[in-house]
Residue, then its C-alpha position, 0 to 999 in steps of 0.5 A: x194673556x192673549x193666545x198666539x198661533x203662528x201660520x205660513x211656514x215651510x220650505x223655500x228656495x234662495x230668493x223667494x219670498x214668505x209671510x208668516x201670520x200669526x192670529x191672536x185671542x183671547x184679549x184686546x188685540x190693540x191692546x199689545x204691541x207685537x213682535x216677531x222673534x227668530x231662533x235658529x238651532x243652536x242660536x238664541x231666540x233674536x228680535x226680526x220686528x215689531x209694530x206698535x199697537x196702532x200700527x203706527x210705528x215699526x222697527x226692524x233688526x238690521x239682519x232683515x232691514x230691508x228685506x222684511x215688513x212687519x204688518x198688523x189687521x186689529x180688525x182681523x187680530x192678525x200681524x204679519x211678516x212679509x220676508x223677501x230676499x230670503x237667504x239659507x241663514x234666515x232659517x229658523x224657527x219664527x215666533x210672534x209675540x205680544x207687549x203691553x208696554x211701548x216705550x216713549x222716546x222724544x214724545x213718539x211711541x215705539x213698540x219693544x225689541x227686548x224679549x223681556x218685554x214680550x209676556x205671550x208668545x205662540x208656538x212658533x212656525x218652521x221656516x226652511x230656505x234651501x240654498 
C-alpha cells in the first residue's frame, strides 16, 4: 500500500483560506486516484474531493463545491486541497486518501467517492475554523 502523510492543518478564523497537502510513497503515485475525506467529532467520515490518476478529472461534494479545489503534483507524489470561504462547520479532522480503481462512465474516467474504494489512508490533519 502506499504511505500517506497529510500537512498544512491548524486553526483559522471565518473566511480564511487553508491547503492541506498530503505527501504519498511507498508506491507509484500515478497509480492511485486520490481523495480527501473529512470527520468531524461525532460525524461519520464524509467524502470533500477527488481527483483522477492523471489529474484529469475532479469531483467534489456540494458541501465544498465551490469553495474548495483538489489538485495533484505526480512529479512531487503530492495532492492538495485549496479550501476558501472557510466556515466553523468545515471543521474536522481531514484525511486523504488513495484508490486504484476509477470508474468509467460514458467512456470518461472518474476518480471514486465512496470510502469503500479508498484502501490507504494517512493520519489525518486538524483543521480549526474560528467563528
Amino acid at each position: 500500500q502506499v504511505q500517506l502523510e497529510e500537512s498544512g492543518g491548524g486553526l483559522v478564523q471565518t473566511g480564511a483560506s487553508l491547503r492541506l497537502s498530503c505527501a504519498a510513497s511507498g508506491r507509484t503515485f500515478s497509480n492511485y486516484a486520490m481523495g480527501w475525506f473529512r470527520q468531524a467529532p461525532g460525524k461519520e467520515r464524509e467524502f470533500v474531493a477527488a481527483v483522477t490518476k492523471n489529474g484529469g478529472r475532479t469531483v467534489y461534494a456540494d458541501s465544498m463545491k465551490g469553495r474548495c479545489t483538489i489538485s495533484r503534483d505526480n512529479g512531487k507524489n503530492t495532492v492538495y486541497l485549496q479550501m476558501n470561504s472557510l466556515k466553523p462547520d468545515d471543521t474536522a479532522v481531514y484525511y486523504c486518501a488513495a484508490a486504484v480503481r476509477e470508474y468509467d462512465r460514458g467512456g470518461l474516467l472518474y476518480p471514486p467517492q465512496n470510502m469503500a474504494d479508498f484502501g490507504s489512508w494517512g493520519q489525518g490533519t486538524q483543521v480549526t475554523v474560528s467563528s
